[in-house]
Structures are given as structure tokens and as C-alpha cells.
C-alpha positions in Angstrom: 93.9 142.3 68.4 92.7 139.9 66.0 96.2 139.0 64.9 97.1 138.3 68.8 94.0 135.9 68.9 95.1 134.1 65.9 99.0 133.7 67.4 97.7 132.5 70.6 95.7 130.1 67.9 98.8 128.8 66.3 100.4 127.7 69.6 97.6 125.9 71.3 97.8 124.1 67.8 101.6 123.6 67.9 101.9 125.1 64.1 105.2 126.2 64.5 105.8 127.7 61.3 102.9 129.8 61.7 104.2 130.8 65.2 108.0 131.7 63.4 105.9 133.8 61.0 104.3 135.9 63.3 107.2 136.1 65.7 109.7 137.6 62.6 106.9 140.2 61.6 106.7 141.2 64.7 104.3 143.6 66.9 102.9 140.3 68.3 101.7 140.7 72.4 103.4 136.8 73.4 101.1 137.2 76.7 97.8 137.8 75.1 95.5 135.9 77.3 92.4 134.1 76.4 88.9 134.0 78.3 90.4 131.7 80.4 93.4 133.2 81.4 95.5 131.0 79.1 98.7 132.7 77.3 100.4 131.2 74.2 103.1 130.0 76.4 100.5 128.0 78.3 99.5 126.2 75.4 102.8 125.4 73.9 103.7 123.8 77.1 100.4 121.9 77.3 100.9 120.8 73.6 104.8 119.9 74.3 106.0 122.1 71.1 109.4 122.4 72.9 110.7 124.8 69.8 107.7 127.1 70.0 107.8 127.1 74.0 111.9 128.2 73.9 111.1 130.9 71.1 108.3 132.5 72.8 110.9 132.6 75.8 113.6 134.1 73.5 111.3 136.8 73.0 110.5 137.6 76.4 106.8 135.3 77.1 106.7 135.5 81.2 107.0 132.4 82.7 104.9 133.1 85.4 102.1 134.0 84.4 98.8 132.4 85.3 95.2 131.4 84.7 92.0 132.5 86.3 92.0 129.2 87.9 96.1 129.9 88.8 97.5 127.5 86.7 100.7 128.9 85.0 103.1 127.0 82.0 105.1 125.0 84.0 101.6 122.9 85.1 101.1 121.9 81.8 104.3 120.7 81.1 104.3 119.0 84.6 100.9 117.1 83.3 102.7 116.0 80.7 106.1 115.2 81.9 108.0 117.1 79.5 111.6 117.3 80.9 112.8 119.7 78.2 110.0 122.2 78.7 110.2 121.9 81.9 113.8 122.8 82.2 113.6 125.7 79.7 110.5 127.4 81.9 112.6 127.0 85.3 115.4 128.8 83.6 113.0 131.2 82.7 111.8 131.8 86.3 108.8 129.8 86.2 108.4 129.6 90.0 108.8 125.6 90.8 106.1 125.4 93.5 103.5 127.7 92.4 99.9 126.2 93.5 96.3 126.3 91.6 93.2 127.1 92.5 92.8 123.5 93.8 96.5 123.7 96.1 98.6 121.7 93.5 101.8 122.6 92.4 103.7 121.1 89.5 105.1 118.6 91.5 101.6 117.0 92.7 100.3 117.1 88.7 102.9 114.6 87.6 102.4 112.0 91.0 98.6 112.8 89.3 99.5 111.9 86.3 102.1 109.3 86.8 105.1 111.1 85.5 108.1 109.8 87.8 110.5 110.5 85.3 109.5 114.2 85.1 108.5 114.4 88.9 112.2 113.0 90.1 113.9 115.7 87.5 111.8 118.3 89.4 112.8 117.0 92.6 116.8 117.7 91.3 115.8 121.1 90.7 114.5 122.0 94.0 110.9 121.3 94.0 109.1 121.3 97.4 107.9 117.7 98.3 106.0 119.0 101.0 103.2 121.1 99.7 99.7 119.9 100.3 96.7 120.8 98.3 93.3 121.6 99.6 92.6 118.5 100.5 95.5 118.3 102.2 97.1 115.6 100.0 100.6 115.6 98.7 102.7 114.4 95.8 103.8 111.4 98.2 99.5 110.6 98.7 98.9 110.6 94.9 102.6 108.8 94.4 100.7 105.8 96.5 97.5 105.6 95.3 98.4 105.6 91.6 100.9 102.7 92.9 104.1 104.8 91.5 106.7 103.0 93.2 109.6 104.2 92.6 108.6 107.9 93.0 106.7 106.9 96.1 110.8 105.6 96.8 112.1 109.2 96.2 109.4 111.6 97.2 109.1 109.4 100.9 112.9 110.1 101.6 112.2 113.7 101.2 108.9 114.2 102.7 107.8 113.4 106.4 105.3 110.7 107.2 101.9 112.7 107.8 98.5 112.3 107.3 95.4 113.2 105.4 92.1 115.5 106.4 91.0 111.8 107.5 93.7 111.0 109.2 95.3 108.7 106.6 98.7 107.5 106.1 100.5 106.9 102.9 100.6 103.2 104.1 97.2 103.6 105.1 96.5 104.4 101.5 98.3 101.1 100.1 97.0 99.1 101.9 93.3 100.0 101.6 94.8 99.6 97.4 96.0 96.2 98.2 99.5 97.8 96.7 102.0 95.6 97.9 105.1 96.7 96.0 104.2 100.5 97.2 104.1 99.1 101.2 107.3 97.2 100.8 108.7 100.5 100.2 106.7 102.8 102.4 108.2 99.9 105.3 111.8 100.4 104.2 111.5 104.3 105.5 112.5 104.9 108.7 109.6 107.5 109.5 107.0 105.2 108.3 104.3 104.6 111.4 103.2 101.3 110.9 100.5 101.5 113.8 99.5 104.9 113.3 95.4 105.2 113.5 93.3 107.2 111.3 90.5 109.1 112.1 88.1 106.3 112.4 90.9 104.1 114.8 92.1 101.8 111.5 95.5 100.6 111.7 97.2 100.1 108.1 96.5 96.1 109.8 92.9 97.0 110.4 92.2 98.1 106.4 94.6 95.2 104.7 92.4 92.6 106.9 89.0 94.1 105.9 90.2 94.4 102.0 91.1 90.7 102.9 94.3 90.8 101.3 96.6 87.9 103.2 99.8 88.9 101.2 99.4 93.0 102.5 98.5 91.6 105.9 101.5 88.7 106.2 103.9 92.0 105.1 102.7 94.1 107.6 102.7 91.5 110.4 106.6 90.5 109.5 107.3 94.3 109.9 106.1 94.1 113.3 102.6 95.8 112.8 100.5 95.6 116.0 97.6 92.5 115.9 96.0 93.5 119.0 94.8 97.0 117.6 91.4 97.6 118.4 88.7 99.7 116.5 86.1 102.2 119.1 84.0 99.1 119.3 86.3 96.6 120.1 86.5 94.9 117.0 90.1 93.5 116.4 91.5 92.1 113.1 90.5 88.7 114.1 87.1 89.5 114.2 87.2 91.6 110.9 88.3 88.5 109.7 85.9 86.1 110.8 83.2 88.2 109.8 84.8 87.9 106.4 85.6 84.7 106.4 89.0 84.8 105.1 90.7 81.6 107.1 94.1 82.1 105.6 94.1 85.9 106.9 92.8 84.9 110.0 95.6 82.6 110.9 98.3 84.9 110.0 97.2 86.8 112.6 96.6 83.8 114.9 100.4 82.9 114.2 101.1 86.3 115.0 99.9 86.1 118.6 96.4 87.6 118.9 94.4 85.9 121.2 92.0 83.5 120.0 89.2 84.6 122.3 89.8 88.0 122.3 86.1 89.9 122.6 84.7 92.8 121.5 82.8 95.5 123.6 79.6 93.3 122.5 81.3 90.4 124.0 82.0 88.6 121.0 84.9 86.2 120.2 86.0 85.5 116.7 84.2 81.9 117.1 80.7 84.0 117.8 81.1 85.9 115.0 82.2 83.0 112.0 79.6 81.2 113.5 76.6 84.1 113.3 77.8 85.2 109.6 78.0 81.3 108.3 81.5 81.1 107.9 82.2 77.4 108.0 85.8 77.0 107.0 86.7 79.8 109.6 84.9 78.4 112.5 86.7 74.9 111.6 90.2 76.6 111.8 89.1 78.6 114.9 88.1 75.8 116.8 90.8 73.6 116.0 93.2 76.4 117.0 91.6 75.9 120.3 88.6 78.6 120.8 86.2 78.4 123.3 83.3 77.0 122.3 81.1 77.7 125.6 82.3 81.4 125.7 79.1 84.0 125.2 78.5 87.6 124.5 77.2 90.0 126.6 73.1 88.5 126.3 74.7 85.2 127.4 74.5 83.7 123.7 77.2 81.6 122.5 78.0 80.4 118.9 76.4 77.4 118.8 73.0 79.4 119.9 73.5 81.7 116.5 74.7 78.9 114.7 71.3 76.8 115.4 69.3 80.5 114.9 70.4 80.4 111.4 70.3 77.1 110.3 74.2 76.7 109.4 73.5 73.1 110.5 77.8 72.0 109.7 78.5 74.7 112.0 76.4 73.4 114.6 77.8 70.2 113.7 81.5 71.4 114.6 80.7 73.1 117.7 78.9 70.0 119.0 81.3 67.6 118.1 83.7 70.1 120.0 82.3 69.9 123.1 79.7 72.8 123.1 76.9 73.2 125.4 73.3 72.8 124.1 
């Protein structure tokens, strides 16, 4: 027993020689398991000793075998993106898409851990790029938010657009990171949804405008992504913008061909909206794209009555010289 405990010893610490020793002499268990569940050939694969990993395979280690927490040799190599591990293990019979206690197969440790090398070697072997954890996220999901683009390039071509527990998209995703190089290749995919909602009605449009991120919005609105989207309340990217601020975003969308006086369920246009959060610069480029200065919400109050409310004395300024109604 004790000499087990001190071979599983040597190859969590990768001493190799140590490992040979005990392997000649023989009488040695190779799947002795720890407290946690962990067998030598766990840690050799976690600690990337390739040589120790292939002789405790020579000598018959399984290659299946798990943790309490279900994580078997081939995850730790995954974490690490070791190619030649890996490859020795599947030959083995380590099983390709075996899943944790948390859902994740190999596969989803390296989009994790940002091993695209590894992950697109996997792939060759016959790795499933479909399996969701339980959060129902898959490789392609991590692939985006850790910006991986060029795995996000291979793992979208094999897996179908779908969407997470809240009803986000992988383009959802980038765009809410502001990952532009990602999104230019989520767009190139034929399956890809551009106006797909999630759970709480955002557009990929909707999330890019309220991150305030012009160059994400301009490439969604040249791939033909839907302006006149509307959140539950009515709120449409214009107005997300005006409440922001952000001029430049707002006249993307402008160009694009949402309607300058578009309201809310409130009743509010854009131009009610820069003018009621102070935005100065927007309600300038909103009035000289030709809003309605006299429209009002649903209490009859117009822009120029929330402009003078809160003292933004140039935007009062503006809307009078524009023609509006005192």
C-alpha cells in the first residue's frame, strides 16, 4: 500500500526515473486511486510527462478511469493541450466525449482554456462539438467569449447555431464582448441568426448599441441585422442610444433606416430621451437629422419640457432655435 502511495507520488511529480524504478520492480497497482479519485495516469497527464503517461499505458493503466468529480486523464491533458498525450490516451480507449461532474467533456476544457491547437486535433479525431454542459454552454460558447477565433471558425462549421439557458447566441455573446474579429466570423456561417432574440427580447443589435461599440454595431448593420428590433418596452436601438449618448452609433443606425421619431410604449422619441438624460451632442445630430421637436410622450411632455426640468440650458437652446413650442 504504501509503496502504491508513493508511485502515485512520483507521477503527480513527473519524476520519471522514480516512476521506471518502480514500474521494472514490479507489483506496483498503476490504478491506485487517491482521496480524490485521482490515478497516476491522471497526474501524468495533468503534469504533461508524455514518457511516464505512455509507460503507464504500456503496462496496462486504464484510460478511462475517473474521479469522484468524473474527471478522467484525457481532461487533464485537454486542460493543457497536450497533443501527444492526448493522442496516446485515445489510442488507449480514453472515451473522447466523456463529461464531469459539471457536463464538460475534453473538448469544452480546451475552448476553456484556450487551447485551439489541441481542441482542432480533437476535432480530427472525432470529438463531439455538440455536447453542452450543465449550463448548457458548449465548446463553440466558451470558443466566443474567450475571443478564440479561429477555433470559434472550426467548432461553428461543425456545430449548429443554438442558444444558452438565457437564450443567448454565440453572436449574442460577442457582441455583448465587443469581439469583433469573433462576429466577423460567426457572420460568415450560414446558420448564424443575426436577429435571433434572447430571453429578455435583445437582438445581437440591441447589446452591441448598449455596450456602445459603433464598430460591432456598423458590422452587424452591413450584414443586414434588423434596426427596427424592439425590446418588451418598446425601446429600440435608437433610443438605447440616445440614452447613452453615443452620436456616432446613433447615426449608423439612422443611415440604416430607423425612423427618427420612432416611440417607445412610454411615447418617447429618441429626441425626448437625449434631451431628459443631457445628451447634448446627440440631441444636436437628432435634430439636424430632422426630429420632431414638438412630438410628446404619453403625459403630453415634450423635450424641450425635460430639457428646461433639468437645467440643460444648450439643449433648450437647440430645441428653441429649432422651432420648438414653449
Amino acid at each position: 500500500m504504501q509503496t502504491d502511495n508513493l508511485f502515485l507520488n512520483a507521477c503527480k511529480n513527473g519524476q520519471k526515473s522514480v516512476v521506471m524504478t518502480f514500474l521494472k520492480k514490479g507489483g506496483i497497482n498503476v490504478d491506485k486511486r487517491d482521496e480524490s479519485g485521482f490515478t497516476p495516469l491522471y497526474y501524468a497527464s495533468f503534469k504533461g510527462s508524455r514518457d511516464i503517461v505512455a509507460a503507464l499505458l504500456e503496462v496496462g493503466a486504464d484510460a478511462t478511469l475517473a474521479s469522484n468529480e468524473s474527471i478522467t486523464p484525457l481532461h487533464a491533458a485537454a486542460k493543457n493541450g497536450n497533443k501527444e498525450i492526448i493522442r496516446l490516451l485515445v489510442e488507449h480507449g480514453a472515451d473522447l466525449n466523456a463529461t464531469d461532474k459539471y457536463g464538460r467533456s475534453p473538448l469544452i476544457y480546451m475552448a476553456r482554456e484556450g487551447k485551439t491547437d489541441a481542441a482542432s486535433f480533437l476535432l480530427d479525431l472525432g470529438a463531439d462539438a455538440a455536447i453542452t454542459d450543465n449550463d448548457n454552454h458548449n465548446a463553440l460558447d466558451y470558443a466566443t467569449a474567450n475571443g478564440l477565433r479561429e477555433l470559434v471558425k472550426i467548432l461553428s462549421e461543425k456545430s449548429e447555431t443554438r442558444k444558452d439557458a438565457s437564450g443567448n447566441t454565440p453572436l449574442h455573446q460577442a457582441c455583448w464582448n465587443g469581439q469583433s474579429e469573433v462576429i466577423k466570423v460567426l457572420l460568415q456561417n450560414e446558420s448564424c441568426e443575426i436577429n435571433a432574440l434572447n430571453d429578455s427580447g435583445e437582438s445581437a443589435l440591441i447589446l452591441a448599441v448598449q455596450q456602445g461599440n459603433l464598430n460591432v454595431t456598423e458590422l452587424l448593420l452591413k450584414a443586414g441585422a434588423d434596426a427596427s428590433l424592439k425590446l418588451n418596452d418598446g425601446t429600440s436601438p435608437l433610443h438605447l442610444s440616445a440614452q447613452r449618448g453615443d452620436q456616432h452609433v446613433g447615426k449608423a443606425l439612422l443611415q440604416a433606416g430607423i425612423a427618427v421619431d420612432e416611440k417607445n410604449l412610454l411615447g418617447e422619441t429618441a429626441l425626448i430621451l437625449a434631451a431628459k438624460y443631457g445628451r447634448n451632442d446627440f440631441t444636436a445630430m437628432l435634430i439636424a437629422e430632422g426630429a420632431d421637436v414638438n412630438s410628446v410622450d404619453n403625459e403630453g411632455r415634450s423635450a424641450l419640457y425635460f430639457a428646461s426640468e433639468a437645467g440643460f440650458n444648450e439643449i433648450v437652446e437647440q430645441l428653441l432655435t429649432a422651432g420648438a413650442e414653449s
